[in-house]
KOLLOFI-647018 format. One record per residue (C-alpha): x, y, z. Coordinates in steps of 0.001 Angstrom, whole numbers, padded with zeros to 6 digits, always signed. Layout:
XYZ...
% end
This chain:
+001257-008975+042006+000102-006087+043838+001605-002639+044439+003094-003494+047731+004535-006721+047220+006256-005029+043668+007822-002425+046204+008995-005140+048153+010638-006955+045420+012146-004303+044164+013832-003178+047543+015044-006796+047889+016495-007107+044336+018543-004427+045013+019862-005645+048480+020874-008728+046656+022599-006820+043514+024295-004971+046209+025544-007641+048187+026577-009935+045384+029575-007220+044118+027018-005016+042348+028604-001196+042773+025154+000533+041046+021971-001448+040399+018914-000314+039240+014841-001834+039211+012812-001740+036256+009079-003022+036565+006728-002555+033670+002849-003963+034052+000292-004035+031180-003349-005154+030362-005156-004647+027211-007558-005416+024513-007469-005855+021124-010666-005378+019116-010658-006347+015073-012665-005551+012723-012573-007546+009719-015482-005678+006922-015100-007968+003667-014036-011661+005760-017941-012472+005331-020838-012262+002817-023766-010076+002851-021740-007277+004552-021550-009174+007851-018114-007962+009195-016278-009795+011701-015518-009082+014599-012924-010276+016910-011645-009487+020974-008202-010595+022264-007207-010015+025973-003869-009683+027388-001643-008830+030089+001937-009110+030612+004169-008158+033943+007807-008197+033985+010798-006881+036417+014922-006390+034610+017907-005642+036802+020894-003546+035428+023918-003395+037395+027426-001761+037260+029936-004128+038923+033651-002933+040460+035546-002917+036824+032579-000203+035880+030987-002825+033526+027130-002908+032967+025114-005837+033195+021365-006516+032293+018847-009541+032796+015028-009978+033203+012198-012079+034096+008556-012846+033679+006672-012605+035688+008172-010432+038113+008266-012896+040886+009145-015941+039007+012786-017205+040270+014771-016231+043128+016285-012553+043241+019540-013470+044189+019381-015968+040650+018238-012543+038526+021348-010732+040244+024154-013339+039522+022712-013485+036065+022916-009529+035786+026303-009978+036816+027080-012480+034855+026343-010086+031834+028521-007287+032609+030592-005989+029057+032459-002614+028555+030260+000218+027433+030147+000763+023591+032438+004218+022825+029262+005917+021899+028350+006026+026339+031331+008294+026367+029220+010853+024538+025998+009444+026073+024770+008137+022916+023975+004774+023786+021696+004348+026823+023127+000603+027754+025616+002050+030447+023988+005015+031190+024681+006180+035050+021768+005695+037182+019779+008686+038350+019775+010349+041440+017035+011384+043243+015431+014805+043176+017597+017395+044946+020552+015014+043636+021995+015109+047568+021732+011013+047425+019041+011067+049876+016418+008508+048976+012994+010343+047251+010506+009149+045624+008364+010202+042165+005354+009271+041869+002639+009774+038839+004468+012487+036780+005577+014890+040329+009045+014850+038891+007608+017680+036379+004517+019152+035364+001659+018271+037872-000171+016326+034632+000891+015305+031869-002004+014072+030605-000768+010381+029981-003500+008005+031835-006553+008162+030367-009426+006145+031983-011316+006297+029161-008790+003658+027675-008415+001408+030218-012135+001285+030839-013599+001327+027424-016083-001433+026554-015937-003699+023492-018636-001554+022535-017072+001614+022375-014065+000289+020558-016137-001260+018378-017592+002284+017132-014497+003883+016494-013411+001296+014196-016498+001391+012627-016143+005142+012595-013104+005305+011008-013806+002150+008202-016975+004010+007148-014701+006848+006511-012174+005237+004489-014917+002990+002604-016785+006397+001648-013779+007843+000201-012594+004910-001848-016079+004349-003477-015125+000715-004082-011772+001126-005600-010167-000087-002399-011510-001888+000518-011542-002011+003838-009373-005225+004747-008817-004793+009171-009378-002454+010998-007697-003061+014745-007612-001117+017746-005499-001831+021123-005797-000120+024427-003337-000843+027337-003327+000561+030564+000422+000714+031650+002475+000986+035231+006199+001528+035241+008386+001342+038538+011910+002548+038539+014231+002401+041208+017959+002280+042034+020619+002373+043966+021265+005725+044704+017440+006742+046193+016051+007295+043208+012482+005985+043275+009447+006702+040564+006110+005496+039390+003750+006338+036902+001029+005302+034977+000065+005517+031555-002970+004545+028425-002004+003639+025193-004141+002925+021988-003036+002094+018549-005348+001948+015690-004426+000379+012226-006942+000665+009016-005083-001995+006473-006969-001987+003084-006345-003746-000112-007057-002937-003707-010029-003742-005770-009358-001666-008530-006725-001966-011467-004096+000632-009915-004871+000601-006566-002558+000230-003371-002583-001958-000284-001969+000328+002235-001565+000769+006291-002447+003802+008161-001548+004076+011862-002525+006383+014962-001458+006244+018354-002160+008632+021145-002632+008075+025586-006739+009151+024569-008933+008028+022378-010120+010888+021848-006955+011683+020167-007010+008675+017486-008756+011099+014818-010364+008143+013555-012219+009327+010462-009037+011505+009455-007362+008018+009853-009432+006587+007569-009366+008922+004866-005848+009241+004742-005874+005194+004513-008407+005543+001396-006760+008638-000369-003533+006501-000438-004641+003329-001787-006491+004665-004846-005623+004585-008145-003555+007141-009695-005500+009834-011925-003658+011195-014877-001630+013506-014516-001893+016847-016124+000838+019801-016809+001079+022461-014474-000522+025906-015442+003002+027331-014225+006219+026442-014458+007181+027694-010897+004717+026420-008528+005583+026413-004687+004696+022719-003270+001893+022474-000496+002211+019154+001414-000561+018090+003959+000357+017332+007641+000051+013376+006596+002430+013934+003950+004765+016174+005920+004685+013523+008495+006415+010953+005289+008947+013734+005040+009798+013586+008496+010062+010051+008210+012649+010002+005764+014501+012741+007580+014882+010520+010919+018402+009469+009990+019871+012709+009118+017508+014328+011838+018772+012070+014575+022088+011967+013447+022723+014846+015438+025652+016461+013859+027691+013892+014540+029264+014059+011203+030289+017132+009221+030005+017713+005692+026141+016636+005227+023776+018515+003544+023036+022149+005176+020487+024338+003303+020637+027353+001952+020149+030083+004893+017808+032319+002398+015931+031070-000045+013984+034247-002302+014894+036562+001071+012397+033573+003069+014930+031286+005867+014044+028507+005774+011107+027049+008384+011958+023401+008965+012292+022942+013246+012336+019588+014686+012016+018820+018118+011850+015797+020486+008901+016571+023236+008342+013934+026027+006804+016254+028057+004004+016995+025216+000551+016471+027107-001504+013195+025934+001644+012436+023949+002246+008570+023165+005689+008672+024052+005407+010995+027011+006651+010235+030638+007582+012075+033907+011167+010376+033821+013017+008277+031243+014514+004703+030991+016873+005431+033667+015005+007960+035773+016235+011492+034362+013472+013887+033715+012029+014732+030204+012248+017100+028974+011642+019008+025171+014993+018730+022649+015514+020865+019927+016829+018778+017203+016961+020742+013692+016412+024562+014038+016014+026822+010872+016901+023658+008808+020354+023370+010116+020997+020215+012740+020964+022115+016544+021085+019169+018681+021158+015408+019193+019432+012736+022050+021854+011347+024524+021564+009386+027507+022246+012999+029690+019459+014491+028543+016447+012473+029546+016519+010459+026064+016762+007235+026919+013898+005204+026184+012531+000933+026996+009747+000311+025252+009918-002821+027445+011278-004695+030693+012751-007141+028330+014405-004224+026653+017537-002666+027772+017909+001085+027854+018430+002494+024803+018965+006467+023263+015562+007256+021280+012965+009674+020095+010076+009868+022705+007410+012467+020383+009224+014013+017347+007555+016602+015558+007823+019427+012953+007041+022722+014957+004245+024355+013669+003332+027944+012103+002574+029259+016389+006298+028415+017196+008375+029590+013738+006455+032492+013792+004770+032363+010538+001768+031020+009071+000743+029711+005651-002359+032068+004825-006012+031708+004351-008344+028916+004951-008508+025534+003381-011759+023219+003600-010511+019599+003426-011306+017271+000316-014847+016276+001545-015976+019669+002497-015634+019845+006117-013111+022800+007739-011298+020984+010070-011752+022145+014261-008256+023146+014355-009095+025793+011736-006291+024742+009032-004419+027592+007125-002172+026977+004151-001751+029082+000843-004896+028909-001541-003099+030727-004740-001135+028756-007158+000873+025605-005819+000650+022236-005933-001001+020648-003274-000192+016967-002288-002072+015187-000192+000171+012006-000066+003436+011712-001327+006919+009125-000859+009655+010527-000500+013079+008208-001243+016214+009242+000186+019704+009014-001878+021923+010763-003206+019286+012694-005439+016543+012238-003119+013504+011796-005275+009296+013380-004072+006851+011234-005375+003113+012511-005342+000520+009575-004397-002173+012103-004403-002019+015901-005528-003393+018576-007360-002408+021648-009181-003670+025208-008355-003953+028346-010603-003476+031516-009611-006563+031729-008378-006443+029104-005661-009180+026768-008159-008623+023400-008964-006302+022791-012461-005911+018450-012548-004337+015796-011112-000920+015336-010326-000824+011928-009384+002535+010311-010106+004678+013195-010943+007954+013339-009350+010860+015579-008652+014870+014395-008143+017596+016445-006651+019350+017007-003704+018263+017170-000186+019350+020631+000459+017111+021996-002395+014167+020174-000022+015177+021662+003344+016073+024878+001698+012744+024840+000192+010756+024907+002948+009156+028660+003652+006561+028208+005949+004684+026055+007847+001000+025713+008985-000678+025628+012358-002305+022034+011907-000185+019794+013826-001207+016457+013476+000505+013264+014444+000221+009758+012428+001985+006652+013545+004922+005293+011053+006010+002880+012964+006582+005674+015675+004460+008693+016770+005843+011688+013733+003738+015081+014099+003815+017695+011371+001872+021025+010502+001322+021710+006260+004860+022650+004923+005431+025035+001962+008298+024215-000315+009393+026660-002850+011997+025706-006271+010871+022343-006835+011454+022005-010454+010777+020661-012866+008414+017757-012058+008247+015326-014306+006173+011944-015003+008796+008453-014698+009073+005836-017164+010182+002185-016373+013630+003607-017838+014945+007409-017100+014812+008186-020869+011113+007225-020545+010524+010104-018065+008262+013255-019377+009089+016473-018319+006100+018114-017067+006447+021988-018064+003928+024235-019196+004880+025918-022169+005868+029417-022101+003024+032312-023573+004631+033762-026954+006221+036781-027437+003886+040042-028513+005544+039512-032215+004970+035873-032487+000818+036325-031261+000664+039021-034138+001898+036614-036990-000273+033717-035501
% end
C-alpha cells in the first residue's frame, strides 16, 4: 500500500469511527521490511559455517476509540486494507471496557486521551519525520535498510571471530543472527493530530554453548537505529567472557575493597533494578539509601531518554502522539519520578499492540552528567583502550567484568568474571564465583561514582550504563550447595608489632 492510499485509509477510518457513535478515535499504521542473516559457525565440518537469509515484511493498521460512556475500545487488522473500515470500527466499538484505576494516574496507556495537535488549539497539523522536536533524531539509518547480505554477513563474522578468540575453545560460537528493519509509523486522530516518521532497527544476538567442563551457554544482545552502533566485537567478547569457565578464586589482598563493575555488568544491575526503578514511588517504605556514604552521596541516576539520538527506542511522538521527551527516574539513588501516559511514555511496539506505559531508552547517567568521574585510564582485557577513552579507578578494588545480580530480600552479587587489585592497580587473582548478600540499600548506597563509558547492551530491552564504583561490599565470600558450605573470603589481618617480634 502506498503512502497516499495509507492517508486515505486512515482519514476514512476515522469518518467511520466517528459516525458509528465513536466520541474520540484514533489511527495507528505501522509498516516494516527486513532481513535476517544467520550465521551458524560449528552446524558443519571442516569449519564451513552456515549461512542463512530470511526476508520479511509485515503492514498493519489498529483503531482505538472512546465511545459516549467514556469507554475505550481497540481492534486491528492485517494488512491494512484487508476488510471493510466500517467492520474494524464496529469491532473497536464492540471492545469498549472501563479504564483500569491506574489511567486515573496515567499509568496505564490503554485509555490514554488522544493527542492534540501542535499549538493544542484543535486545529488539524501535521508531524512529519521527527518536526514535532529536534530537527533529527538520528533514527533512520539508510545504511540499515540498504545493507547487502554481504555487509551483514561481515559483522557477524566480525563479532564471532571476536568471541571465538576470547574463548580459546572453551566455548563456541553456536548463532550468530542479525536483523535490520526499516520501519514507518502513521498516527492520527480525531482531534487534528497527524504524524509520521520513519525509523532502522538492527538486533544482533551471539548465542554460544559450552565445550568445556564449567562453561556457560550464554546470549548476548545489541540493538541500536545504526549499525554502526552494534559494537560488534565488544558484543562478542562480552558473549565469550561470560560463558567461560570459572577460575579459582583467590582471597582478596584487603579486606575493604571498593567494587568496580564494567558498563556490561552495570547494565545486569540495571536490569534487576527495573522493578523498583519503574515502580516510581508508588509505594512508600522501600528501600532508600543512605544519603552519605564515607562523606561520598551516592551516584546512581536513572533516566528514561526517547529523545536520545540513534537510540533504539527513540521517536518524535509516542503511542498516542505526545512528544518525547527525557524522564528522570532515580536521582542521587532516591526514586524522583515515574512514566505515565501524560508524559510522552506510552509505548506499541506493534499495531497489534495496544498502548501501553513503558521505558523507551533507560540508562544509568554517566560520570559527564553526575559530575564526577572514576579516575585514570583502563586498557580493556585484550589490550586495546577503548575510542571512548574509558576511566575507572586503577588502585585497589575488585573489578568485575560480569556479574548476576538476584534480587530478594538479601539481594545477593554474584561475580561471573572478576579480578582483584592491589594497591597498586596490578593484577592479584581471580574472583570468579565469589558472592556478596545483603540488602539493597547497602548496593544503592554503595555506589560513589560512575564512569564516562556509556554503553548500551540489549536484555531483552535497550539498558545503557557507564562503570559504577561501589564502596562497603563485605565480606565476599565463596557459596556452597548449602549456606554452612559457604567460605568467607577475608584476608587475614598483618600481626601486631609484639606478635612479629616473638615469631
Amino acid at each position: 500500500m502506498s503512502e497516499t492510499e495509507g492517508d486515505d485509509l486512515i482519514e476514512v477510518l476515522l469518518r467511520e469511527a466517528r459516525a458509528s457513535g465513536a466520541v474520540e478515535a484514533e489511527v495507528y499504521r505501522k509498516s516494516a521490511r527486513g532481513r535476517r542473516v544467520a550465521l551458524e559457525p560449528a552446524l558443519l565440518p571442516a569449519g564451513r559455517p552456515r549461512l542463512t537469509v530470511s526476508f520479511s515484511e509485515e503492514e498493519g493498521i489498529a483503531l482505538r476509540v472512546k465511545d459516549a460512556r467514556g469507554r475505550w475500545g481497540f481492534a486491528w487488522r492485517s494488512p491494512a486494507g484487508r476488510g471493510a473500515p466500517r467492520s474494524l470500527a464496529a469491532e473497536a466499538l464492540a471492545a469498549c471496557r472501563p479504564a483500569p484505576p491506574a489511567d486515573l494516574q496515567g499509568r496505564s496507556g490503554w485509555a490514554a486521551a488522544c493527542a492534540l495537535p501542535p499549538g493544542g488549539g484543535g486545529v488539524p497539523g501535521r508531524v512529519r519525520d521527527g518536526a514535532a522536536g529536534p530537527p533529527d533524531l538520528e533514527i533512520d539509518d539508510p545504511e540499515v535498510t540498504d545493507a547487502g547480505v554481504d555487509r551483514l554477513a561481515d559483522i557477524l563474522a566480525e563479532s564471532s571471530d571476536s568471541a571465538r578468540s576470547i574463548a580459546a575453545g572453551a566455548a563456541e560460537v553456536d548463532r550468530a543472527l542479525l536483523s535490520a528493519a526499516g520501519t514507518s509509523v502513521t498516527l492520527a486522530n480525531s482531534l487534528g493530530f497527524r504524524g509520521t516518521y520513519r525509523k532502522s532497527l538492527a538486533l544482533l544476538s551471539i548465542a554460544m554453548v559450552p565445550a568445556a567442563v564449567g562453561a556457560r551457554a550464554v546470549l548476548e544482545e545489541r540493538s541500536a537505529c545504526r549499525l554502526r552502533d552494534l559494537g560488534a566485537r565488544e558484543c562478542g567478547r562480552e558473549a565469550a567472557w561470560r560463558a567461560l569457565p570459572a577460575r579459582a578464586a583467590v582471597p582478596p589482598p584487603r579486606h575493604d575493597l571498593p567494587l568496580i563493575l564494567g558498563p556490561r555488568a552495570a547494565a545486569s544491575l540495571l536490569a534487576s533494578l527495573l522493578p523498583w526503578v519503574l515502580d516510581g514511588g508508588r509505594e512508600e517504605g522501600g528501600p532508600h539509601p543512605r544519603s552519605e556514604r564515607g562523606g561520598r552521596p551516592c551516584r546512581l541516576s536513572v533516566v528514561d531518554d526517547a529523545r536520545l539520538p540513534g537510540g533504539f527506542g527513540s521517536a518524535p511522538f509516542d503511542g498516542v502522539g505526545r512528544p518525547t521527551r527525557r524522564t528522570t527516574l532515580v536521582a542521587g539513588g532516591t526514586r524522583a519520578g515515574r512514566l505515565s501516559s501524560f508524559g510522552g511514555n506510552v509505548v506499541r511496539p506493534s499495531f497489534r499492540d495496544s498502548p501501553a506505559i513503558g521505558p523507551a531508552s533507560l540508562q544509568i547517567t554517566p560520570a559527564s552528567e553526575v559530575g564526577e568521574l572514576l579516575a585514570d585510564p583502563l586498557l580493556d582485557p585484550i589490550g586495546e583502550r577503548l575510542a571512548d577513552q574509558v576511566r575507572v579507578d586503577t588502585g585497589p578494588c575488585l573489578r568485575v567484568t560480569a556479574a548476576r545480580f538476584i534480587p530478594g530480600p538479601a539481594w545477593r552479587i554474584r561475580v561471573l568474571k572478576g579480578e582483584w587489585h592491589r594497591d597498586d592497580g596490578t593484577p592479584a587473582g581471580a574472583a570468579d564465583g565469589v558472592a556478596w548478600k545483603g540488602p539493597l540499600e547497602v548496593i544503592l548506597g554503595g555506589i560513589s561514582a560512575a564512569g564516562s563509558d556509556l554503553r548500551f547492551v540489549h536484555l531483552g530491552l535497550p539498558l545503557g550504563a557507564p562503570s559504577l564504583r561501589l564502596e562497603g561490599l563485605r565480606p565476599w565470600i565463596v557459596e556452597g550447595t548449602r549456606a554452612r558450605d559457604s567460605v568467607f573470603l577475608e584476608r587475614p589481618a598483618p600481626p601486631e608489632p609484639a606478635e612479629r617480634e616473638r615469631s
